[in-house]
DSSP file (Angstrom, degrees, kcal/mol; ACC not computed):
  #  RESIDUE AA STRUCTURE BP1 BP2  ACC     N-H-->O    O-->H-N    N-H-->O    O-->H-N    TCO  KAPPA ALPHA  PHI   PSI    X-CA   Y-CA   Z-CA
    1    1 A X     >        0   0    0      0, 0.0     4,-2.0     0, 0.0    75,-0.1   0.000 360.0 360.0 360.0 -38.6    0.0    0.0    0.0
    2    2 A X  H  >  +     0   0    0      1,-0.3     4,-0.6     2,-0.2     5,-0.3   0.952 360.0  44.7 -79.3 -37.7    2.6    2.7    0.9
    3    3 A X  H  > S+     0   0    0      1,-0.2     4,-3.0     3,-0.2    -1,-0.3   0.874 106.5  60.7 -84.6 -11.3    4.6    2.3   -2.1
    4    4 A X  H  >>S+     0   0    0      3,-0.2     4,-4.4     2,-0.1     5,-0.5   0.985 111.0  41.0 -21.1 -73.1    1.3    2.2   -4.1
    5    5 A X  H >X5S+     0   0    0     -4,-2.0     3,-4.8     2,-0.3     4,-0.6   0.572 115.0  52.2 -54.9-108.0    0.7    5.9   -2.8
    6    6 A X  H 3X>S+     0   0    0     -4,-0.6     4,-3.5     1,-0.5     5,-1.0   0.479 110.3  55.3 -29.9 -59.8    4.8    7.0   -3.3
    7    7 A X  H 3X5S+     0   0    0     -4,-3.0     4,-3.3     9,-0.4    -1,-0.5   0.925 109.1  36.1 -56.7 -31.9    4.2    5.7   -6.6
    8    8 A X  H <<5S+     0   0    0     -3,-4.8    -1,-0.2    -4,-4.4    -2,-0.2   0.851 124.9  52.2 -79.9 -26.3    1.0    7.9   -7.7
    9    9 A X  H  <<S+     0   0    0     -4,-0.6    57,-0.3    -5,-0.5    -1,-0.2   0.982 121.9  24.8 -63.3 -44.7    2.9   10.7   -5.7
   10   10 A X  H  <5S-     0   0    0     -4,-3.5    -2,-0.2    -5,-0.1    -3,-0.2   0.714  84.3-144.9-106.3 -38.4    6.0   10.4   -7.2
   11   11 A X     << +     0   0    0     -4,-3.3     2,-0.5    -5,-1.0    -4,-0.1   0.182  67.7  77.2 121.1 -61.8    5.5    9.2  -10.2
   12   12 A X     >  -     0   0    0      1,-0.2     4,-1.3    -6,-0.1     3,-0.4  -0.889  61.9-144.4-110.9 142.6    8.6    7.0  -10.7
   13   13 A X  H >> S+     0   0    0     -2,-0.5     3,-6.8     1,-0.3     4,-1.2   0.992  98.9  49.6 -80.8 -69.3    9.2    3.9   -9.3
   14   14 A X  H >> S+     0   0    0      1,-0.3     4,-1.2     2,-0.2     3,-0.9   0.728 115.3  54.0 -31.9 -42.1   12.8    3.6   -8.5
   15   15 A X  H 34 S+     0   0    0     -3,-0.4     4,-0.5     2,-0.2    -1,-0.3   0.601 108.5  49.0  -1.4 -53.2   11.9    7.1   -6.8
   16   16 A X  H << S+     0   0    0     -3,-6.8    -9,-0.4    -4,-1.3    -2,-0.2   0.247 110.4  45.0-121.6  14.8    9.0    5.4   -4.9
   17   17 A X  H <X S+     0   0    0     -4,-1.2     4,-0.9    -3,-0.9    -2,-0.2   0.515 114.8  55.3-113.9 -12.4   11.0    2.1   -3.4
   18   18 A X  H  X S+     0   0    0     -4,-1.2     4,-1.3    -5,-0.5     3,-0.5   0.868 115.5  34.6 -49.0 -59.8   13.9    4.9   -2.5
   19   19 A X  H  > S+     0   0    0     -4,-0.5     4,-4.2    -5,-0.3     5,-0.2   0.961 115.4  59.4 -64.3 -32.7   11.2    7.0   -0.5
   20   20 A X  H  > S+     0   0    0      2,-0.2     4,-2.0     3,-0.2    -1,-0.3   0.850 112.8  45.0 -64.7 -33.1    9.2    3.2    0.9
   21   21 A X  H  X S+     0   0    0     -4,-0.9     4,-1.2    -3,-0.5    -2,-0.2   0.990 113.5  45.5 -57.8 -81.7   12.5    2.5    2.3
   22   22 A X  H  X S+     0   0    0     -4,-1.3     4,-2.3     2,-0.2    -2,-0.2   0.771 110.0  51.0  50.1-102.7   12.8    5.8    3.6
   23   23 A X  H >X S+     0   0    0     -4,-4.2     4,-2.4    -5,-0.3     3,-2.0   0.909 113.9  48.7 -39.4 -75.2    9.3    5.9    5.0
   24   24 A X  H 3X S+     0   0    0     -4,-2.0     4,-2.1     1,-0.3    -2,-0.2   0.866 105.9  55.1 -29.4 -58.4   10.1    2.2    7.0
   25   25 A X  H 3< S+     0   0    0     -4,-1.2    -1,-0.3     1,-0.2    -2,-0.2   0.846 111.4  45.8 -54.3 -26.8   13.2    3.3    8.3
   26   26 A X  H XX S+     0   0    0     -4,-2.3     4,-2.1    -3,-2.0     3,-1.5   0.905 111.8  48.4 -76.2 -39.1   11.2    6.1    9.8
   27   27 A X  H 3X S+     0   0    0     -4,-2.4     4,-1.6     1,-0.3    -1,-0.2   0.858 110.4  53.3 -58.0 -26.5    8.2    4.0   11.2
   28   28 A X  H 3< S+     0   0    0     -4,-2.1    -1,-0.3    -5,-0.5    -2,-0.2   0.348 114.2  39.3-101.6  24.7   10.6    1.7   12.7
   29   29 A X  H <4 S+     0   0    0     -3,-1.5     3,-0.2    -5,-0.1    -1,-0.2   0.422 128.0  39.3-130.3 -31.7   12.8    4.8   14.9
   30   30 A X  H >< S+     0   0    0     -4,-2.1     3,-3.0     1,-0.2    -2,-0.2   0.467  80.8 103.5-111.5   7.8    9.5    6.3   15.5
   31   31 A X  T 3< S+     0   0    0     -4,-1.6    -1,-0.2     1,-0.3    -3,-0.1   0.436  78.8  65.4 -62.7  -1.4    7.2    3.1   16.2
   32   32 A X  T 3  S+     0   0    0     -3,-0.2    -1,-0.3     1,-0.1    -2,-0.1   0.717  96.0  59.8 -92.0 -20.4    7.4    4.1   20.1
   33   33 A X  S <  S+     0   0    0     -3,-3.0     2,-0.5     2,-0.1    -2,-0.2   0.239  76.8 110.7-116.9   9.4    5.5    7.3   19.2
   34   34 A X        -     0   0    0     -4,-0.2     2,-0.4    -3,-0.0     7,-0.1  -0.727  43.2-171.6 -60.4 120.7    2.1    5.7   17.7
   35   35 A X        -     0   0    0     -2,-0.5     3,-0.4     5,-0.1    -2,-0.1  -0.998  18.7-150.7-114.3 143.0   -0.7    6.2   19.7
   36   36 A X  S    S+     0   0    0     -2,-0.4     3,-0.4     1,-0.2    -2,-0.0   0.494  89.7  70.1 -84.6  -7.7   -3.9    4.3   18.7
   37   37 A X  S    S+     0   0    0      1,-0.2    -1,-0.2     3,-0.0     3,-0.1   0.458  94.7  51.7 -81.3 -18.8   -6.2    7.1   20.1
   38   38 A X  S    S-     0   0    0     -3,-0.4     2,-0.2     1,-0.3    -2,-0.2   0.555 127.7 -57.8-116.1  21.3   -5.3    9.5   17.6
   39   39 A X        -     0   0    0     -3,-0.4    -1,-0.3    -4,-0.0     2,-0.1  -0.809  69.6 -50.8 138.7-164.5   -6.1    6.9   14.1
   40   40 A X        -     0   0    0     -2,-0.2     4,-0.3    -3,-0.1    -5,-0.1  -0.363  54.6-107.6 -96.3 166.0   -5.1    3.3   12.5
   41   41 A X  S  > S+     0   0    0      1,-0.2     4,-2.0     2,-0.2    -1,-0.0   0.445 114.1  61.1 -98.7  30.2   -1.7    2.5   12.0
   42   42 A X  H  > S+     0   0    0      1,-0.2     4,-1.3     2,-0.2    -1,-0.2   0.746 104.9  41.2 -98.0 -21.3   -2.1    3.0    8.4
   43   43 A X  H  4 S+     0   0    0      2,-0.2    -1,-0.2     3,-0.1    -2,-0.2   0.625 114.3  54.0 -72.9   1.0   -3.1    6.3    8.2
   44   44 A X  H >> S+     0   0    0     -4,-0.3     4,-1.7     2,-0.1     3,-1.7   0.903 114.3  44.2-120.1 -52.3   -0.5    6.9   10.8
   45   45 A X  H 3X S+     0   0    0     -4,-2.0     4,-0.9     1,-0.3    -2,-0.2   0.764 109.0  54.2 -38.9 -46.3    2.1    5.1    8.3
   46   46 A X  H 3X S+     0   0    0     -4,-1.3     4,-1.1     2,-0.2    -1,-0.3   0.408 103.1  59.4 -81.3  -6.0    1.1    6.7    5.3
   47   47 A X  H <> S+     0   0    0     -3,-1.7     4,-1.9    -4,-0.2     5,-0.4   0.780 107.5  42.4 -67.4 -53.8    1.6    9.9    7.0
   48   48 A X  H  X S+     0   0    0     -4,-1.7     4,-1.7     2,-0.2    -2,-0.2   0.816 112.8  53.7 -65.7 -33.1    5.0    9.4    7.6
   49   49 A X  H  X S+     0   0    0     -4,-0.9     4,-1.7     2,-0.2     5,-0.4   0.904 108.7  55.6 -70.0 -62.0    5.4    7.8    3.9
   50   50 A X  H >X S+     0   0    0     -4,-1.1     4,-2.5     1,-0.2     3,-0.5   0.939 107.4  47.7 -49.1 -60.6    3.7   11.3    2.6
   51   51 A X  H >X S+     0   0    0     -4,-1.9     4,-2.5     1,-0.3     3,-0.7   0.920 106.0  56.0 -49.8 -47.6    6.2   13.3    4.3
   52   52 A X  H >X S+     0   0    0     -4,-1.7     4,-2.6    -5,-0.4     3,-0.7   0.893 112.2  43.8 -56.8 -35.2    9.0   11.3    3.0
   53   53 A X  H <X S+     0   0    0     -4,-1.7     4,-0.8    -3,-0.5    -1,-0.2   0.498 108.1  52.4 -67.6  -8.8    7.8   11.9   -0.4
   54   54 A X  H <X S+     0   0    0     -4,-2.5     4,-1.1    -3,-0.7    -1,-0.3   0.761 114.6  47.8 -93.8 -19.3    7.2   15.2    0.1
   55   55 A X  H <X S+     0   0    0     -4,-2.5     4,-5.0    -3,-0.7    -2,-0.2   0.953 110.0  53.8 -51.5 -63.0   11.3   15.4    1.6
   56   56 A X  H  X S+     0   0    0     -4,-2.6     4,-2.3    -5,-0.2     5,-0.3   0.931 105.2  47.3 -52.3 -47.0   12.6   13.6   -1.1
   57   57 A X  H  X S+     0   0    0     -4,-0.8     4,-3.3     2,-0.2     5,-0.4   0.893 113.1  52.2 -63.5 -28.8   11.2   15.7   -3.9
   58   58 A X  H  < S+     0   0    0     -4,-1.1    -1,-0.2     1,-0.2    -2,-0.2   0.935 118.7  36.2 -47.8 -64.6   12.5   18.9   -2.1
   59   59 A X  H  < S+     0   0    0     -4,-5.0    -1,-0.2     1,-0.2    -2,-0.2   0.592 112.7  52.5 -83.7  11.8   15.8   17.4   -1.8
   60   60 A X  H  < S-     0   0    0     -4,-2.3    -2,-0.2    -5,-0.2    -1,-0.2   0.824 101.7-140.2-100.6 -45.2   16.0   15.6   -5.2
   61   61 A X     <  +     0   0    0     -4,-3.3    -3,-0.2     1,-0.4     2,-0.1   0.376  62.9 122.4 101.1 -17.0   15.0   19.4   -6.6
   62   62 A X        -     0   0    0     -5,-0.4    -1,-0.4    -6,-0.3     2,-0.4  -0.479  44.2-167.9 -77.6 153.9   12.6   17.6   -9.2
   63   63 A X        -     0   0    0     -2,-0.1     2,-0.4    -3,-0.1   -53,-0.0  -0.956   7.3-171.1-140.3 147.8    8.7   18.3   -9.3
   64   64 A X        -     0   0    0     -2,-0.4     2,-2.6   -55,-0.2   -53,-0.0  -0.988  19.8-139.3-116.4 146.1    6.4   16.5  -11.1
   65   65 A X        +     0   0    0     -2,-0.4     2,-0.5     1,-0.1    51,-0.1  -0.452  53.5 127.8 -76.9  75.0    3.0   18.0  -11.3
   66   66 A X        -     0   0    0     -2,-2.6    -1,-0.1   -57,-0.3    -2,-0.0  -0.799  44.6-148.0-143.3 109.5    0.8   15.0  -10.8
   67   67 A X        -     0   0    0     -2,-0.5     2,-0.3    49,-0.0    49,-0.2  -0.475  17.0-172.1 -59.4 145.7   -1.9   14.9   -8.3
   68   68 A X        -     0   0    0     47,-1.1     2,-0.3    46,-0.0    -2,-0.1  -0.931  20.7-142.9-152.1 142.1   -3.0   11.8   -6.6
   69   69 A X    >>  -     0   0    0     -2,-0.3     3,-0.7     1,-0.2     4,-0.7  -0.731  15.9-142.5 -80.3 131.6   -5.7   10.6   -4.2
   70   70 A X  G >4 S+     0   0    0      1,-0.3     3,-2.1    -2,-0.3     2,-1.7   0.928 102.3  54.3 -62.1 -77.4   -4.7    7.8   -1.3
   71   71 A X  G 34 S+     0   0    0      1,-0.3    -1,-0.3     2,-0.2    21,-0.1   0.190 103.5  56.1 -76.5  19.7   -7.8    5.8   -1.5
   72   72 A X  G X> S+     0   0    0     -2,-1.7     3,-4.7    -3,-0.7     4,-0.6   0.668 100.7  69.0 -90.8 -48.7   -7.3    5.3   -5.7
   73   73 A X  G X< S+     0   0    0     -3,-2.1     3,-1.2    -4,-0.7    -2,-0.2   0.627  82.7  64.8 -15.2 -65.3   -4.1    4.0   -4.5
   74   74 A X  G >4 S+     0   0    0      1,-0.3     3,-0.7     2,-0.2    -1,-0.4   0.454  83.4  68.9 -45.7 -29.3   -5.6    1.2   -3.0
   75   75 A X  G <4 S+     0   0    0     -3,-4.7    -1,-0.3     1,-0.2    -2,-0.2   0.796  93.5  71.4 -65.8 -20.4   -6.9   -0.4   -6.3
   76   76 A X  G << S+     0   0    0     -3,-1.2     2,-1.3    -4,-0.6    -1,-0.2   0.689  88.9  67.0 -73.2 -15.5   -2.8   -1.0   -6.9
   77   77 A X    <   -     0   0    0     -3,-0.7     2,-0.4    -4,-0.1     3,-0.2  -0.853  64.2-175.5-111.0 111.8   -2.7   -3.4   -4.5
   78   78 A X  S    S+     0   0    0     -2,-1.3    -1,-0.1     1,-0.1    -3,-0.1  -0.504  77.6  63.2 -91.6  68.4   -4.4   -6.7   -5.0
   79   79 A X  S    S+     0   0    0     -2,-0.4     2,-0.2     2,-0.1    -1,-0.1  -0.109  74.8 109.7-128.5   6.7   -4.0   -8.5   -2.0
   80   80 A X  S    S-     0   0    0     -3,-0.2     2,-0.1    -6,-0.1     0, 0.0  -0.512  83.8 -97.7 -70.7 153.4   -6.1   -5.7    0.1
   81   81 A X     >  -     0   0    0     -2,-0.2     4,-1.4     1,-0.1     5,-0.1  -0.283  16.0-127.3 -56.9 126.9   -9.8   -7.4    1.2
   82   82 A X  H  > S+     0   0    0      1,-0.2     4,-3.1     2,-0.2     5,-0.2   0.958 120.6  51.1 -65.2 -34.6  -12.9   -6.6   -1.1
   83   83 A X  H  > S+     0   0    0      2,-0.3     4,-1.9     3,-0.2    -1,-0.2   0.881 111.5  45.9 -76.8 -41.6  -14.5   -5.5    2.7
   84   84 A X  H  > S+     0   0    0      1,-0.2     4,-3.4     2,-0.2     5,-0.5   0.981 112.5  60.1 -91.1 -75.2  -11.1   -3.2    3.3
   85   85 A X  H >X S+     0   0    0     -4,-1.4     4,-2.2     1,-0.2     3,-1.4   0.696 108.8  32.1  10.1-114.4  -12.0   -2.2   -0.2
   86   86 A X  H 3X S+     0   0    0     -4,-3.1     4,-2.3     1,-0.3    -2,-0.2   0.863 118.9  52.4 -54.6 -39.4  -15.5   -0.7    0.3
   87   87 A X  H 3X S+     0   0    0     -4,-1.9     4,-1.3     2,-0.2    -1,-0.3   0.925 108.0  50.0 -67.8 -37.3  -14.8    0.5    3.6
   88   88 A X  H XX S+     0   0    0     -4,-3.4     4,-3.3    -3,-1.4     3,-1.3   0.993 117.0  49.3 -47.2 -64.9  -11.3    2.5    2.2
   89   89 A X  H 3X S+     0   0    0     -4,-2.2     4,-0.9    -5,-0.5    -2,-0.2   0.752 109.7  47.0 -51.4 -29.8  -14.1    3.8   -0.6
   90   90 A X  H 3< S+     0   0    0     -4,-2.3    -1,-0.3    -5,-0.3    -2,-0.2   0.729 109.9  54.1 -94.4  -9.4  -16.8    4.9    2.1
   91   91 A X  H <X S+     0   0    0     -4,-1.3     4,-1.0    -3,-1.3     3,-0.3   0.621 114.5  43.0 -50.4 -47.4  -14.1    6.8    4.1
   92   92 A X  H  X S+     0   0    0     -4,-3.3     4,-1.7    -5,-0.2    -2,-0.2   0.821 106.5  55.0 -67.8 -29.5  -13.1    8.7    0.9
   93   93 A X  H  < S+     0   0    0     -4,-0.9    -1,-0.2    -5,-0.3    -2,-0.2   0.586 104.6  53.3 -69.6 -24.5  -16.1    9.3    0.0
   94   94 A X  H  > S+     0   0    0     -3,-0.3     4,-1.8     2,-0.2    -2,-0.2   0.627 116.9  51.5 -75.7 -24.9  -16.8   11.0    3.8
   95   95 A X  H  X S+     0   0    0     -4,-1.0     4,-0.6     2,-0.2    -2,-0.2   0.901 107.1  39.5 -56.7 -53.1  -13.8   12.9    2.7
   96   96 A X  H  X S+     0   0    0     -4,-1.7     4,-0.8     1,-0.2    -1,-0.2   0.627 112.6  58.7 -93.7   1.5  -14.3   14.2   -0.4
   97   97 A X  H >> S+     0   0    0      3,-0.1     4,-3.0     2,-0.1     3,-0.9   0.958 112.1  40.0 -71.2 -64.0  -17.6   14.9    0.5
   98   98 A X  H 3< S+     0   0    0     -4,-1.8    -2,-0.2     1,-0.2    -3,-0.1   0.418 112.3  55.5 -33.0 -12.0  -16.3   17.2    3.5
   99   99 A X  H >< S+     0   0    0     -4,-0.6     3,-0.9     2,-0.1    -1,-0.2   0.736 105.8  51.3 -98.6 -32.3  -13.7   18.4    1.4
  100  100 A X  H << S+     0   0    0     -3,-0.9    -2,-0.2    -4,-0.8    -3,-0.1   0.954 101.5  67.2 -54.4 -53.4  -16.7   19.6   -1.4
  101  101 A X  T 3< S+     0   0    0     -4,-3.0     2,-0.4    -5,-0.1    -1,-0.2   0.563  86.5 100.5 -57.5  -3.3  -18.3   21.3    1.6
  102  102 A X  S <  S-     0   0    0     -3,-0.9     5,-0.3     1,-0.1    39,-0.1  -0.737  88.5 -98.5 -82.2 119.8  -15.5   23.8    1.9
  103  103 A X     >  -     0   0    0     -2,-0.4     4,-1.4     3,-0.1     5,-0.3   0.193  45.4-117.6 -26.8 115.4  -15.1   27.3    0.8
  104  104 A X  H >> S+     0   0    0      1,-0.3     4,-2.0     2,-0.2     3,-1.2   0.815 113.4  57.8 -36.2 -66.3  -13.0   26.9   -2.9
  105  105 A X  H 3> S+     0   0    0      1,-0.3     4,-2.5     2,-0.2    -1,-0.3   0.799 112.6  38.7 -44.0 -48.0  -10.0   28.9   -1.4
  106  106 A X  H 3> S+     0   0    0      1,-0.2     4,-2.6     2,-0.2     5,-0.3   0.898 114.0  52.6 -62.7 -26.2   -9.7   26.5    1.3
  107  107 A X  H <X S+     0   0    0     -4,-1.4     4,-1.0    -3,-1.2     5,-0.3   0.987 112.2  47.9 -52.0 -83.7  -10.5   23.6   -1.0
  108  108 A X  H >X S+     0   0    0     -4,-2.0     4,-2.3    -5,-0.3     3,-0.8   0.802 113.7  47.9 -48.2 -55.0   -7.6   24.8   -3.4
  109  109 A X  H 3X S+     0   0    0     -4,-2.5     4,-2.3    -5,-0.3    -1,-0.3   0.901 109.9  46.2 -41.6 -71.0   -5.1   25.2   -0.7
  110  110 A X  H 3< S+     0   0    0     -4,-2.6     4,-0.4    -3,-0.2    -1,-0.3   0.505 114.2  54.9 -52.3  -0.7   -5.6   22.0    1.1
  111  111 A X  H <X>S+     0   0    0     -4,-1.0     4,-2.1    -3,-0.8     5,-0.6   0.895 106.3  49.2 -89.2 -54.1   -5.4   20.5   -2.5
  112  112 A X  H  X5S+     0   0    0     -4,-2.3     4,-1.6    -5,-0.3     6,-1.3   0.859 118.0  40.9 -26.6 -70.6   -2.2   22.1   -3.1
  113  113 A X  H  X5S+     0   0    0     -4,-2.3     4,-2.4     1,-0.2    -1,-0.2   0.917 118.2  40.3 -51.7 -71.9   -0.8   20.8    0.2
  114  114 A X  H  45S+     0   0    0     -4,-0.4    -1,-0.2     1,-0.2    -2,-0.2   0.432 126.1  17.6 -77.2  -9.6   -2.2   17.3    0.3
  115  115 A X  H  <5S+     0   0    0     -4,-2.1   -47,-1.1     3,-0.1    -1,-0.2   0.679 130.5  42.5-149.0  -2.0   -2.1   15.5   -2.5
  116  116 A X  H  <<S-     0   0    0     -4,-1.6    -3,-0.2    -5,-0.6    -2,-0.2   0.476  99.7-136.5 -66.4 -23.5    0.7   17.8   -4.8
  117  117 A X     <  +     0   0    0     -4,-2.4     2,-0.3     1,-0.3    -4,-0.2   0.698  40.5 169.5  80.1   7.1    2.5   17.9   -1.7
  118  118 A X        -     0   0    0     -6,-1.3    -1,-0.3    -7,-0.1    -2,-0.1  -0.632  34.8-122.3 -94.9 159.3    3.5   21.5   -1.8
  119  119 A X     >  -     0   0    0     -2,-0.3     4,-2.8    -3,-0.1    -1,-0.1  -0.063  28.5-105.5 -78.1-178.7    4.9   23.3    0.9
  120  120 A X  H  > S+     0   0    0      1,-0.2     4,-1.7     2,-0.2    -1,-0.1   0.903 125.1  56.3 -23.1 -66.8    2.9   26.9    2.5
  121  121 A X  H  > S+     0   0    0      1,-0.2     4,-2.1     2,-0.2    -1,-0.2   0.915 109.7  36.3 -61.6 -64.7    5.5   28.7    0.9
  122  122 A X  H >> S+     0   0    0      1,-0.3     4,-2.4     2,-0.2     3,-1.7   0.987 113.0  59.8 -49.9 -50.8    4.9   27.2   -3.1
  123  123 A X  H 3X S+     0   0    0     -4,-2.8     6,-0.9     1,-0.3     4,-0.5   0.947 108.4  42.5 -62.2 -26.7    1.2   27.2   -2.7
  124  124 A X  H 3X>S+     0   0    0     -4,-1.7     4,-2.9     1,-0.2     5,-1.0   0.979 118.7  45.9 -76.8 -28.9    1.3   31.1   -2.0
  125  125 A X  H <<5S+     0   0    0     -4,-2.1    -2,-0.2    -3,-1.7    -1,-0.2   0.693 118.9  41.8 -84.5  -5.1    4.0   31.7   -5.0
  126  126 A X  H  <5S+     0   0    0     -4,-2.4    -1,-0.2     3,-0.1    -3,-0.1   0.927 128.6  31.0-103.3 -54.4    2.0   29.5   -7.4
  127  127 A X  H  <5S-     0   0    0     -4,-0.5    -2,-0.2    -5,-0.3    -3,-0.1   0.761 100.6-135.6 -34.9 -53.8   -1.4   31.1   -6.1
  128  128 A X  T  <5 +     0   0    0     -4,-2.9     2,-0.4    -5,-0.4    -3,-0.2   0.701  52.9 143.2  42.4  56.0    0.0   34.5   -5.3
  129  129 A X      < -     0   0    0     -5,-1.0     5,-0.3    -6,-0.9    -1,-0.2  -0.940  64.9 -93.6-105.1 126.6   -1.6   34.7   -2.3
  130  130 A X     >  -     0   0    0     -2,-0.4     4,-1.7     1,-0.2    -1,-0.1   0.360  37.8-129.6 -25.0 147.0    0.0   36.4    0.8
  131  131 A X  T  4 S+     0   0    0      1,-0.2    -1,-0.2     2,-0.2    -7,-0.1  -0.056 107.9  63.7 -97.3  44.7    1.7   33.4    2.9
  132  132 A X  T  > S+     0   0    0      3,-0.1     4,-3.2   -12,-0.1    -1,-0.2   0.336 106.0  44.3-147.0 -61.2    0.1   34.5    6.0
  133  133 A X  H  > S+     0   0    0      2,-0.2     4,-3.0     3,-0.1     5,-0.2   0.864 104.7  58.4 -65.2 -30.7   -3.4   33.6    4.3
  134  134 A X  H  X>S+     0   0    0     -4,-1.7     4,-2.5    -5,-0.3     5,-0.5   0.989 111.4  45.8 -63.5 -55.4   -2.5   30.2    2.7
  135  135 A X  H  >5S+     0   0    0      1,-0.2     4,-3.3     2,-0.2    -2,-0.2   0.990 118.2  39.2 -60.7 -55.0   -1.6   29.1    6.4
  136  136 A X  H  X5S+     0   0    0     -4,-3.2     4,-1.9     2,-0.2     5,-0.2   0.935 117.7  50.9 -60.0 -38.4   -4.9   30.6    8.1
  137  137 A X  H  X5S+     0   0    0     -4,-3.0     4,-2.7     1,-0.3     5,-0.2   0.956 119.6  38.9 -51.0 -67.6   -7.1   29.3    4.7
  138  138 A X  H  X5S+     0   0    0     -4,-2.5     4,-2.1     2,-0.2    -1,-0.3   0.877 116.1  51.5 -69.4 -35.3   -5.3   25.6    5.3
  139  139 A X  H >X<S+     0   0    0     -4,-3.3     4,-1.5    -5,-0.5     3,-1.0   0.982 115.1  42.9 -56.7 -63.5   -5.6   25.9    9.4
  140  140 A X  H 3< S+     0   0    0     -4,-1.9     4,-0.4     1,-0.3    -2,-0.2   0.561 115.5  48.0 -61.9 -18.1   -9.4   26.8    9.0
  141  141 A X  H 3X S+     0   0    0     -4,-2.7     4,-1.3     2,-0.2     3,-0.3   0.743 114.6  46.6 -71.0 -49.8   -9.8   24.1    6.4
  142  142 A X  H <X S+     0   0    0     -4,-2.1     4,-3.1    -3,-1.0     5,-0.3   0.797 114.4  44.8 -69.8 -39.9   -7.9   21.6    8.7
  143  143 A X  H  X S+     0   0    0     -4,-1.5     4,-1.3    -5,-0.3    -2,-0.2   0.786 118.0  45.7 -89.6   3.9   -9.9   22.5   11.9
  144  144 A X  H  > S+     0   0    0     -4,-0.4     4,-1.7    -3,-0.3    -2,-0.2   0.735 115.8  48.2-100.5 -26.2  -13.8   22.4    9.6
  145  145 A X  H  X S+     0   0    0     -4,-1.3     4,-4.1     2,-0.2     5,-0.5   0.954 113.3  45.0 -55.0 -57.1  -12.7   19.1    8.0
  146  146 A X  H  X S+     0   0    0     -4,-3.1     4,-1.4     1,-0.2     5,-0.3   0.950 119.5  48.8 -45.4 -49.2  -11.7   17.6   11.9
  147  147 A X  H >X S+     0   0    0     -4,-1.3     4,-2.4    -5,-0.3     3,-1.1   0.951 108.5  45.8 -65.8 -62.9  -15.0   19.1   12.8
  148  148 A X  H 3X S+     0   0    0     -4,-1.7     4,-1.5     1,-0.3    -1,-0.2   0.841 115.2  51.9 -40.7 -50.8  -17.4   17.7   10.0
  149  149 A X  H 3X S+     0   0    0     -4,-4.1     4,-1.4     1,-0.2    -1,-0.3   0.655 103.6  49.6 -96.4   6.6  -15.9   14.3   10.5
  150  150 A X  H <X S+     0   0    0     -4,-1.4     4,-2.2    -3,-1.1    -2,-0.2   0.857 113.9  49.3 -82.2 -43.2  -16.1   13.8   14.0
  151  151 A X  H  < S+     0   0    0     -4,-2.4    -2,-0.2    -5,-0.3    -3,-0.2   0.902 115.7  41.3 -68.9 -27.7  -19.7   14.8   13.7
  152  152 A X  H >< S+     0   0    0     -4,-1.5     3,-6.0    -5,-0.3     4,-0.2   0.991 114.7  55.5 -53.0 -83.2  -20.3   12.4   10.7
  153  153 A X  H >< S+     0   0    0     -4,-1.4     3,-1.5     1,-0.3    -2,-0.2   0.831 108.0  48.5 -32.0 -47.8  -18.2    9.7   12.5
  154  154 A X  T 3< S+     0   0    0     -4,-2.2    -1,-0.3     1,-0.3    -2,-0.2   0.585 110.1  48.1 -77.3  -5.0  -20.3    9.9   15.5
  155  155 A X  T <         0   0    0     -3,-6.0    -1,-0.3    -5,-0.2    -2,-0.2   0.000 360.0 360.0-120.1  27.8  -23.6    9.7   13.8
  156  156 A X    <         0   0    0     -3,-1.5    -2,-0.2    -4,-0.2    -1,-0.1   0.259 360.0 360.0-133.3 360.0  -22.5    6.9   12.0
């Protein structure tokens, strides 16, 4: 699964068993610092995977422009469970439905961020919006997604 996602991040493969490596060695120095109260340990992994890809391309100095969604990701892997399956799909679907519900600026911003992987900084020079707004746009974005899906989650 992680190097699914590295690949649709990255793009290249050699690129995205560099960065899976990467991403392991970091789970396994930071594996004291999981706590199961705050998600699964696959989003918690695949966080840690995203950041490495978002490291590497920084230091490698390369961009590719290619957007990608986790939960497509998941089709790359056939050994995943048809049940893990539809439950990945009705979890994205609470997503990108919460992510629709969002003002466009934040929407664009948090797009930018999460799934091109650019930092505060690009997303104001490609935008050319003050970098002072990008952060509040992406804070409020972050704290109306957390909110929307605990209240979803909880009626669910």
């Amino acid at each position: 699964m992680v190097f699914g996602v590295l690949y649709r991040l990255l793009g290249v493969p050699e690129a995205a068993e560099e960065v899976t490596q990467d991403a392991f060695h970091a789970v396994w120095r930071r594996a004291t610092t999981y706590r199961a109260d705050r998600g699964a340990v696959r989003t918690w992994v695949l966080a840690i995977a995203r950041n490495a890809a978002i490291d590497w391309r920084r230091t490698k100095g390369k961009r590719f422009e290619r957007e990608a969604a986790i939960d497509e990701a998941a089709e790359l892997v056939e050994e995943v469970r048809v049940d893990d399956r539809v439950i990945a799909s009705l979890r994205a679907e609470r997503v990108r439905e919460a992510v629709a519900s969002l003002p466009l600026e934040q929407r664009t911003v948090l797009s930018l961020a999460f799934w091109s992987g650019l930092s505060q900084t690009e997303i104001a020079a490609r935008t050319g919006t003050p970098l002072g707004t990008v952060k509040s746009r992406v804070r409020l974005g972050m704290m109306k997604l957390r909110d929307r899906l605990q209240v979803e989650g909880a009626d669910r």
